[in-house]
TILOFI-97375 format. One record per residue (C-alpha): x, y, z. Coordinates in steps of 0.25 Angstrom, whole numbers. Example, Ala and Ser with C-alpha at 12.3 -4.5 7.8 and 13.67 -1.06 7.14 Angstrom:
<atoms>
49	-18	31
55	-4	29
</atoms>
This chain:
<atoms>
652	595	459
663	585	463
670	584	477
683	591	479
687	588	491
685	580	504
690	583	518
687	574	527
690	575	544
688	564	554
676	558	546
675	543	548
688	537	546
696	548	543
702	552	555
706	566	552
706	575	540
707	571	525
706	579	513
703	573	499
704	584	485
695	578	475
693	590	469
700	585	453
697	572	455
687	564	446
690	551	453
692	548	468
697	533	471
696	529	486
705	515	489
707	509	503
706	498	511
691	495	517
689	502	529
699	511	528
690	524	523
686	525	508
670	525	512
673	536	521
677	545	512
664	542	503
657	546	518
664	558	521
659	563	506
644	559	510
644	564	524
649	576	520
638	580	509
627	573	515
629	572	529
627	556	532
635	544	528
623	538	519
628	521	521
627	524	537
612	529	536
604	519	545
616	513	552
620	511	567
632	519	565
623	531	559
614	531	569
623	529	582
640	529	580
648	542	575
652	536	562
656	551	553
670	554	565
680	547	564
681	536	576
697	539	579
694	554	579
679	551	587
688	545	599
697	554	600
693	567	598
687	572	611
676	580	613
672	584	598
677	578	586
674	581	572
672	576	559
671	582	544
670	579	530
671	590	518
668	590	506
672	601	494
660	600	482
667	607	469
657	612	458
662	622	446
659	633	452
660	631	470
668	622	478
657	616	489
664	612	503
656	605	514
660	600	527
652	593	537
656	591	551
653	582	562
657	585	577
654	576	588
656	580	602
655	572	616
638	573	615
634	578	602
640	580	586
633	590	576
638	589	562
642	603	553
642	607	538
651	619	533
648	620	519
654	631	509
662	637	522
646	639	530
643	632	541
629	624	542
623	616	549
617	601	545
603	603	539
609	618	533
623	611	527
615	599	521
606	610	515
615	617	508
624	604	504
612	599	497
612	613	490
626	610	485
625	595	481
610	596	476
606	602	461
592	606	463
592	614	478
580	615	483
573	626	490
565	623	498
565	616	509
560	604	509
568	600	495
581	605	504
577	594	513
574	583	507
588	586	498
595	586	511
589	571	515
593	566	503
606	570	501
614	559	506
604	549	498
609	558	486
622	557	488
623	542	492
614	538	480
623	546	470
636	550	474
643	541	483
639	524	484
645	520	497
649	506	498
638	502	506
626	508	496
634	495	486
633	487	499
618	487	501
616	487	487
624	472	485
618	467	499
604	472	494
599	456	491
587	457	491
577	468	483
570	476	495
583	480	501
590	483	487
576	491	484
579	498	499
593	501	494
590	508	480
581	515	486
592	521	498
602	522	484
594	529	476
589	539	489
574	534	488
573	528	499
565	539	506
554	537	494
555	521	499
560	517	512
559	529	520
544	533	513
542	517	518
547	521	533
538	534	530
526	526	528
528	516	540
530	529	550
520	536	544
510	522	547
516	521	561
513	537	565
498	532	561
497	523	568
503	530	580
492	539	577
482	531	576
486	523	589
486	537	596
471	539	591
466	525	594
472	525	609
462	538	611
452	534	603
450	522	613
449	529	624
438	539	620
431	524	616
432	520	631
428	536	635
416	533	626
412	523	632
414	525	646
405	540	643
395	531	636
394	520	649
393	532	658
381	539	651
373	526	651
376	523	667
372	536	669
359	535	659
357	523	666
356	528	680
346	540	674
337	528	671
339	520	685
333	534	691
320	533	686
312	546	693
318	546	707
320	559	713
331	566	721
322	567	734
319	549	732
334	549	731
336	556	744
325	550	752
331	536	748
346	540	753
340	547	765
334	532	767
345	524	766
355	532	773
347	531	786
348	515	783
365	515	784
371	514	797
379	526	804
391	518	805
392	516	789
392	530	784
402	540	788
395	554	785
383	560	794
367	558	789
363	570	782
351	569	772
353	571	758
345	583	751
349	583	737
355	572	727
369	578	722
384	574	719
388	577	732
376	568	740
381	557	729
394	557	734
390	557	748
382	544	746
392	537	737
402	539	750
391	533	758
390	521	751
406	520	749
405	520	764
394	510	765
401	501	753
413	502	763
407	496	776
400	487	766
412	481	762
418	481	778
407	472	782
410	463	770
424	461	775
419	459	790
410	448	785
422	443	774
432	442	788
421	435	796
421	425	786
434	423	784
438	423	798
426	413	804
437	401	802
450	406	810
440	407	822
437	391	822
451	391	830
445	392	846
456	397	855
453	382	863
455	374	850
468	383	847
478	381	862
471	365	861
477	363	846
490	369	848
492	362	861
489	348	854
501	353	841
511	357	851
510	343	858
510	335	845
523	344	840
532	339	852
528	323	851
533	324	839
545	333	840
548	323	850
546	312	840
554	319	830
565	321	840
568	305	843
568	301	829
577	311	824
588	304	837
587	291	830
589	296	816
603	302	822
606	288	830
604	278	817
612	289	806
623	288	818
622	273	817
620	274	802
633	280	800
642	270	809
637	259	802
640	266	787
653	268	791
655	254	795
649	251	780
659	261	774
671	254	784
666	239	781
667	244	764
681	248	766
684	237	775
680	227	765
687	235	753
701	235	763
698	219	764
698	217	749
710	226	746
718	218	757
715	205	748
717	211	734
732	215	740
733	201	744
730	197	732
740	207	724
750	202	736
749	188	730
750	191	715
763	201	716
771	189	726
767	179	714
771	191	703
785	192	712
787	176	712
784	175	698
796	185	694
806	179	704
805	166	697
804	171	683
816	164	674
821	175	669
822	183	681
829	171	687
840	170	677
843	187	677
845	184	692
854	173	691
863	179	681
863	192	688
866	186	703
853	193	707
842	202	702
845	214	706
858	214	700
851	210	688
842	222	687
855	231	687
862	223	675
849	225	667
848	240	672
863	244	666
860	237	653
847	245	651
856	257	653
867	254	644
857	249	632
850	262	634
864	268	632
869	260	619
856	264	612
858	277	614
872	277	608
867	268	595
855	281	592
868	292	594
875	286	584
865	283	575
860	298	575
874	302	572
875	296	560
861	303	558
867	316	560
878	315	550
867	312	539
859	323	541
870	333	542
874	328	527
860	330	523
861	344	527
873	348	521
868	342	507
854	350	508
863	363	512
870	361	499
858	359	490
851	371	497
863	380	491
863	374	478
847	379	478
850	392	481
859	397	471
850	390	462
839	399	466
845	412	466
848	408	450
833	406	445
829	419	456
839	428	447
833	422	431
818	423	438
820	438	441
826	441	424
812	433	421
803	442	428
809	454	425
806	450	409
792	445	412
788	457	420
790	467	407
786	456	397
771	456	407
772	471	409
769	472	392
760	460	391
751	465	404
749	479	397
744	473	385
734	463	392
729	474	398
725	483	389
716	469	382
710	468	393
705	481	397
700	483	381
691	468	382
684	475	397
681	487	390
676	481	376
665	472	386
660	484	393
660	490	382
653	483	372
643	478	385
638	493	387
635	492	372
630	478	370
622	473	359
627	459	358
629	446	364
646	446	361
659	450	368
667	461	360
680	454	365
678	441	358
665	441	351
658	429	359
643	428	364
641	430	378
627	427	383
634	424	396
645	429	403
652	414	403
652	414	387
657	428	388
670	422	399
674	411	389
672	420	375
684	430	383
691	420	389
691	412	374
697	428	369
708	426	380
712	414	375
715	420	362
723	431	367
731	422	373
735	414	362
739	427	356
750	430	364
762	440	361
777	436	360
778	447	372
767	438	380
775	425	376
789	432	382
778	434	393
775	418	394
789	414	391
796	422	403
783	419	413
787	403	411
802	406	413
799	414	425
788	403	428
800	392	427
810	400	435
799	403	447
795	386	447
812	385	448
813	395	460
803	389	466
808	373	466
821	378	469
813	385	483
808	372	486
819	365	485
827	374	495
814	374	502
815	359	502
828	359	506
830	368	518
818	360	524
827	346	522
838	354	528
830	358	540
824	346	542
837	339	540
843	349	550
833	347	559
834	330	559
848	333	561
845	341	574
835	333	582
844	321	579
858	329	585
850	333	596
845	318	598
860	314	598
864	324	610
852	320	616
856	305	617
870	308	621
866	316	633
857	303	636
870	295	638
878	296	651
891	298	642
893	298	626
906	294	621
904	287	605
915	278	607
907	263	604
903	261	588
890	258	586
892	243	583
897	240	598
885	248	604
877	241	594
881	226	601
878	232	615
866	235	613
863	223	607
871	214	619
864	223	630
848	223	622
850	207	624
852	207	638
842	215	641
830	210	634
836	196	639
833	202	653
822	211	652
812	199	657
818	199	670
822	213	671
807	217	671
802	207	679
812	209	690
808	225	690
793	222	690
798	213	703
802	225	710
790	231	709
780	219	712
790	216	726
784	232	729
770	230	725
771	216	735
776	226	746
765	237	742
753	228	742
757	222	758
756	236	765
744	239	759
738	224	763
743	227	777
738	241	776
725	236	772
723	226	784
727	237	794
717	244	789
708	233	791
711	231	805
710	244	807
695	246	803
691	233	811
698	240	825
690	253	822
675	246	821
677	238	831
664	230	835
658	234	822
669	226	815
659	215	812
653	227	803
667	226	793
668	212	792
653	209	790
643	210	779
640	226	773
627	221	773
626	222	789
629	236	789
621	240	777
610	235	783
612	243	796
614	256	788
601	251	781
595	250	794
598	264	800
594	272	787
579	265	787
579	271	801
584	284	800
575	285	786
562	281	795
567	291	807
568	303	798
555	301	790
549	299	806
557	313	809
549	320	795
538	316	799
541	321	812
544	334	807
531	334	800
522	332	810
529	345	818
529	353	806
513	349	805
511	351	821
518	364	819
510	369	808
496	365	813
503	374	826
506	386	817
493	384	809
484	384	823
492	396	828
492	404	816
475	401	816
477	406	829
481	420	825
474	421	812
463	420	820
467	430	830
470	440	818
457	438	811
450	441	824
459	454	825
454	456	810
439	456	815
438	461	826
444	474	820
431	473	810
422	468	822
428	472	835
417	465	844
423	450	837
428	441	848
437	430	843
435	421	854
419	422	850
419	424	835
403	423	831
406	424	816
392	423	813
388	434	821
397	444	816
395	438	803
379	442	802
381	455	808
389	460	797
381	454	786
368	460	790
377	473	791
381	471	777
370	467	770
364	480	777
373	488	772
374	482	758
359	484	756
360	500	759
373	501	749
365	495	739
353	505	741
364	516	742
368	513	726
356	513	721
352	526	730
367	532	724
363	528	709
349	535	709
358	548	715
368	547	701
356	544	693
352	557	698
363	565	697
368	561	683
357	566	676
368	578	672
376	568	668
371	560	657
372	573	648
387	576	651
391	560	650
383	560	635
391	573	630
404	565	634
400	551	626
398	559	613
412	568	614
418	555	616
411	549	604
415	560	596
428	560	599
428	545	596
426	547	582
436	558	579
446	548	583
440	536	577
441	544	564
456	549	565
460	533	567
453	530	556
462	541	548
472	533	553
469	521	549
466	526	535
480	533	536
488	519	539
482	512	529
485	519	517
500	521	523
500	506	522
495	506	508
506	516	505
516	508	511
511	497	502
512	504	488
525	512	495
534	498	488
529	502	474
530	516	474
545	515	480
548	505	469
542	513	459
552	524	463
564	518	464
560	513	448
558	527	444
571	531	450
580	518	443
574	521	431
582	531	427
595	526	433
592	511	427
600	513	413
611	519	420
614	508	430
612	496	421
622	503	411
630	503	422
628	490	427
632	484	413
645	492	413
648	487	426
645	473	426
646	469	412
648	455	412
635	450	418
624	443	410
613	452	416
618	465	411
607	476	415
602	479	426
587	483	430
584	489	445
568	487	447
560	491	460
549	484	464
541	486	479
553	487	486
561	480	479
574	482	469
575	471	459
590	471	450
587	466	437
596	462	426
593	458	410
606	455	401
600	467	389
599	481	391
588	480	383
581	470	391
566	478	392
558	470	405
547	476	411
551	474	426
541	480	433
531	472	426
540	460	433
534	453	446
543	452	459
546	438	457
552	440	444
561	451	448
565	442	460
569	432	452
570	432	439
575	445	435
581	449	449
596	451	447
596	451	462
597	435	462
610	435	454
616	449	457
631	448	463
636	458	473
645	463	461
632	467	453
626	472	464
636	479	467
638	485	453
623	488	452
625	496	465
636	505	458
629	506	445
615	512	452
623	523	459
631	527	450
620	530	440
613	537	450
625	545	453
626	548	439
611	553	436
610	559	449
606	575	447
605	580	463
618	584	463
630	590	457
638	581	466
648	573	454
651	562	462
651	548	463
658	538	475
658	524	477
663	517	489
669	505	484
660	500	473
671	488	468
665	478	480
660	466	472
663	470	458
672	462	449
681	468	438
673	469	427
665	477	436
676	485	442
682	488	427
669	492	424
664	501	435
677	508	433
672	513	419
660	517	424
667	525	434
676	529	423
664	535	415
660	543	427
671	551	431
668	561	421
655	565	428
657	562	442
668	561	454
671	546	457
673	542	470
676	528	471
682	518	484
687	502	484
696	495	493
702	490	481
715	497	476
715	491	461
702	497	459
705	509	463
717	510	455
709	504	443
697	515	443
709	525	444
715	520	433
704	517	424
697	529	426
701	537	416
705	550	425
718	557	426
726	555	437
723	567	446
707	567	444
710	552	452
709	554	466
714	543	474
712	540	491
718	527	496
715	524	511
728	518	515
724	514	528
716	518	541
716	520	556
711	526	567
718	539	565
720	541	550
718	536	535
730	534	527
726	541	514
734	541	499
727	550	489
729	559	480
718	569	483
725	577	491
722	590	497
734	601	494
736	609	507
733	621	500
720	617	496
715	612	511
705	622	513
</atoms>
């Protein structure tokens, strides 16, 4: 049975529909880019058969997002969107199509099979599926079922390997979670990890059990008890009878009712004939009645007690201390009232005389500015002097009839200097600019010359090339061929090894570095054997080698030179530019004076003024110092104004200004000390009134508290005057009423004992029946928890030997695949040391061993845990290349000896990731060997390998089928294949 054909509609992302004919195709290659669909279409092919996407099991996107429609199509296709995958199944005999459909709506999805043109539904289509896929079908139903739940572990396990099963397997560092992961590979991990989660359930519905038992069990404990404690009370009061009878009973109620006052019991006087429930009850009352007034004469006597002290307060002693307080508060309020005037008088005074401080500072800061300006005043007449009688300034006036004519002279020559220099630089970059232009023109001709010269060597490179490239063509195809013949003599003679010797050149290899220098040594010697054709090949490479090295001197040459030119160019810019520049600085430019004339000039006019550049400067600087001596005498006379000013405004107080600061700090010092002692004066002032008028408060509020309380009793005593108290009178009347009453109550309990006594006698039978239910009860529960208990410990004991027993079955199960993947393994990955391979479980954890001899007999489950950690674990060593070939190897040998179905087919999602090419070569021929009993389906990103498994796989060209994702969006894949559907053949 092989797949024929794939249809596949809005499924992930595919965005629309696509049909693929595999139907005479061995081989199927998937190419593309990552991302851009080739797991998907392995996806389509395991959804469809088994209904789940295996690699999504347990994940977020499983549990929560909509990860089977297509996004694009998802978001835009309203109220109901769909998506399917179909799948044609051809035997000899029948074609099997099946299509399974998804449709989700605004609130709900539900998923359809329509297999062999019948409709069913989920558990129905997965039912008859497994009838087509499964060799042995079943009957009943229990063998239907478990078929059904372990279809998609089938199918993953041995027909297609995603990428992320190679994934898990590589990132599987340590041995428990490689274990956890053979077991999910090789489908066993109900018998392990879900038999573990089993086991755990199971103790925790146990113990549920067992907590619903014990909560029960303890309360039928305190039942018990509670049964028990009543059956000895009423025992006990059996005994307390003793052999009174009903009529003593009686005549001592009768008794003590006369002795109870009117006023304590609510119900009329009637003589008792008979003890019964109903006289009990009638009794109990009574003495609620009499516990009730019992407990009112209690609180009278409880608020006589408490109340004695607020009635120390006589209404005389009350209006004579208030009257005292009130006269005490307005002395001082009156006090309180002076001090505060004079606080306000001396901060008044207080403040006149800080401001006379703070005039006095800045009169005295005025006084020192008006002498420093006197001072400058002084310094700048003797600076003015000083350069009047200077020699030089002297002589400059005298030759110039006065200064200011002098300055002007000197002015005009400045000008004119300036001028001349300006002319000298335009004529000097003139003649700058006529050299660079020469420049130019010699690297424009020598730019020209290089030119043609390159188009020459172009044209003889081209002829060279054109020979090498047919010389190469016949030297590559010979190469070729040596080296594909020296891979396959290695593997092999590996397969088959019996030696320690390479069947290329005969050298020992106990390790892979002798083996690299033995076939580099053979190399070597092929070279030295080259043909006439390869020396033609060696000969015209160094011609073509020479011509290339000319080409590319001559391209830095012009290089070279066109960036003199442009820098040349450039120089030659900047300094025309300058030129204009200076020109346009110059009132008028006419270049009519040689350079030698303004050459003397500026010599003849640089004498003069550096002859005069003394007196120049110090005659400027005396224009300003004649300003600053202007300057500083208003602000002197603005200074004394000021002055006179302040002195007017103080008036009698301008002794204050012109006396010592210490006058007035004393004063101020003065004034605060005053003002400090008036204000504590004034806080204690307010104390005293805040005390005067709390004691008021306190005395009126003891006023009424006394009023309230005589309220309070005289509602519990209405004869109480409050004027006349007599506590100690009220007092003994209600203690003698109490204690009274208190004697009768206590004869009333005993008298209602006696009654119970007597009319529980019926009692005691009923209360012991109750105590023994109870206790039998007691110990039916107490054994169930026991059961329990015996049930949890041995679920913990088989939890504990669960780890062997699992390890013990994945053993069991490797050993048949164990020759199988370590013959694999050594044609996949021949050039390792550690040739063999030896998968070993051991309580719960997966050990990779490796031994260089096939041979190599160690008893490894004789080995402790340490050594196969350490010593023999390839684990320590193992690269993700290796692990990533061990990966292939087990699922391909267990896709090869799988027996469940009829199914011949084989896909693997990119299993190139981490191989090198040996490995790659290898696998290919492995694959090679396959495709006469299985349909390959393989995937890679890379395009070489896809076009080298194509080429190497020994098929004809139209049992190769071919998809290439181009590229991917939103809404479409861009497809090249070659297994196209023909219209005719759609349905």
């Amino acid at each position: 049975m092989k797949i024929s054909r794939l249809i596949i509609n809005n499924f992930r992302v595919f965005s629309g529909r696509y049909l693929f004919d595999f139907s005479d195709k061995q081989l199927i290659l998937i190419g593309g880019q990552n991302g851009h669909g080739k797991s998907s279409l392995f996806d389509a092919i395991q959804w469809c058969l088994t209904g789940e996407i295996r690699r999504y099991r347990g994940t977020k996107e499983y549990q929560t997002f909509n990860y089977i429609i297509n996004e694009n199509v998802l978001a835009s296709g309203g109220t109901r969107v769909d998506a399917s995958v179909e799948v044609w199944l051809q035997t000899d005999t029948y074609m099997h199509r099946i299509k399974r459909t998804l449709q989700k709506g605004t609130a709900s999805q539900i998923t359809k099979l329509m297999i062999d043109g019948q409709s069913y539904g989920v558990r129905e289509g997965a039912t008859k599926i497994c009838e087509i896929l499964f060799l042995d079908n079943e009957d009943d139903e229990p063998a239907k079922l478990e078929q059904i739940k372990n279809l998609p572990s089938y199918f993953s396990t041995t027909q297609l390997l995603s990428q992320d099963q190679l994934h898990e397997f590589i990132l599987a560092s340590n041995p428990k979670d490689r274990f956890n992961l053979m077991e999910k590979v090789l489908g066993l991990d109900e018998y392990g990890t879900e038999f573990g989660k089993y086991l755990l359930e199971s103790l925790q519905v146990i113990k549920q059990e067992s907590s619903q038992i014990y909560v029960p069990l303890q309360k039928l404990k305190e039942s018990w008890v509670e049964a028990s404690t009543k059956l000895k009370e009423k025992e006990a009061l059996l005994t307390k009878l003793g052999g009174i009878t009903e009529e003593d009973i009686l005549s001592q109620l009768i008794s003590l009712r006369s002795q109870i006052r009117s006023n304590y019991i609510t119900k009329a006087h009637v003589n008792p004939i008979k003890i019964n429930d109903e006289l009990l009850v009638e009794y109990r009352d009574i003495r609620k009645d009499i516990n009730k007034h019992e407990d009112l004469l209690q609180s009278i006597l409880l608020i006589l007690q408490e109340s004695r002290p607020y009635f120390d307060l006589t209404e005389e002693k009350y209006l004579s201390e208030q009257q005292r307080l009130s006269s005490d508060l307005k002395t001082v309020q009156l006090r309180k009232s002076r001090r505060e005037t004079g606080i306000l008088r001396a901060e008044r005074r207080k403040s006149e005389m800080e401001l006379l401080l703070q005039k006095r500072t800045a009169y005295a800061q005025k006084q020192g500015e008006k002498e420093e300006l006197n001072n400058k005043l002084t310094i700048v007449e003797h600076q003015v002097l000083g350069i009047l009688n200077n020699a030089q300034v002297i002589k400059a006036r005298e030759e110039h009839e006065s200064i200011s004519h002098f300055l002007k002279v000197y002015r005009e020559t400045q000008d004119d200097f300036s001028e001349i220099i300006t002319k000298i630089e335009i004529c000097k970059a003139t003649s700058l600019s006529k050299l660079l232009s020469k420049q130019m023109s010699d690297l424009t001709d020598s730019l020209q010359i290089l030119e043609s010269r390159r188009e020459l060597v172009t044209g003889d490179r081209d002829k060279v090339i054109i020979d090498l490239a047919s010389v190469s063509g016949q030297v590559l195809s010979s190469k070729d061929n040596t080296i594909n013949q020296m891979i396959h003599d290695i593997q092999t003679f590996l397969l088959g090894q019996v030696e320690d010797s390479c069947p290329v050149c005969g050298a020992e290899f106990q390790n892979s570095q002798i083996l690299h220098e033995a076939v580099h040594l053979t190399l070597e010697e092929a070279k030295r054997q080259l043909s006439t054709l390869e020396q033609k090949e060696i000969k015209l490479t160094g011609i073509k080698n020479a011509i290339d090295r000319e080409i590319e001197q001559i391209d830095t040459d012009i290089v070279k030179n066109n960036a003199q030119l442009q820098e040349i160019k450039s120089l030659y810019d900047e300094n025309q530019l300058e030129i204009e520049k200076q020109k346009l600085s110059l009132e008028s430019w006419e270049f009519d004076t040689p350079l030698e004339e303004l050459n003397e000039l500026n010599e003849k006019m640089n004498l003069f003024l550096e002859e005069y550049l003394i007196a120049y400067r110090l005659l400027l600087s005396l224009d300003e110092l004649q300003s600053e001596l202007v300057r500083l005498k208003n602000e002197r006379d603005i200074i004394i104004k000021w002055m006179t000013d302040s002195e007017n405004i103080i008036g009698t107080r301008v002794n204050y200004l012109l006396g010592p600061e210490e006058r007035l700090i004393y004063k101020i010092q003065k004034y605060n000390q005053y003002i400090l002692l008036a204000n504590t004066q004034v806080e204690q002032n307010i104390q005293e009134i805040k005390e005067i008028q709390g004691h008021l408060v306190a005395l009126k509020h003891s006023w009424v508290e006394q009023e309230e309380k005589a309220k309070e009793i005289k509602i519990l005593i209405p004869e109480f005057d409050r004027f006349k108290p007599d506590f100690n009178h009220w007092v003994k009347t209600f203690y003698d009423q109490k204690s009274d009453l208190t004697r009768i109550n206590t004869a009333f309990g005993q008298i209602l004992e006696k009654m119970e006594a007597y009319l529980s006698k019926g009692e005691v039978a009923d209360v012991k029946l109750e105590e023994q239910r109870l206790s039998d009860l007691i110990e039916v529960r107490s054994r169930e928890l026991e059961h329990f208990a015996t049930l949890e410990s041995e679920i913990n004991l088989l939890r504990e030997r669960h780890e062997k027993i699992r390890s013990d079955l994945m053993t069991d199960y490797l050993i048949d695949h164990s020759e199988a993947i370590d013959q694999m393994f050594l044609q996949i990955s021949p050039h390792a040391i550690f040739k063999h391979v030896h998968l070993v479980p051991r309580e719960g954890n997966l050990y990779i061993l490796m031994s260089e001899q096939n041979g190599e007999s160690l008893e490894w489950t004789t080995l402790s845990e340490d050594q196969l950690a350490t010593k023999f674990n390839a684990s320590l060593t193992f690269s993700s290349a290796q692990a990533n070939v061990l990966a292939v190897c087990i699922f391909l040998s267990l896709a090869l000896s799988q027996r469940w179905t009829e199914l011949e087919l084989i896909g693997i999602d990119d299993p190139f990731q981490n191989m090198d090419d040996i490995n790659v070569f290898s696998f290919i021929d492995v694959i090679s060997q396959i495709l006469t009993r299985k349909q390959v389906m393989i995937s890679s990103h890379n395009e070489d390998l896809i076009n080298l498994i194509k080429n190497k796989s020994g098929l004809d060209t139209e049992k190769v089928g071919f998809i290439h994702f181009k590229s991917y969006s939103k809404n479409q894949v861009d497809i090249d294949t070659n297994c196209n559907v023909l219209n005719s053949n759609l349905n």
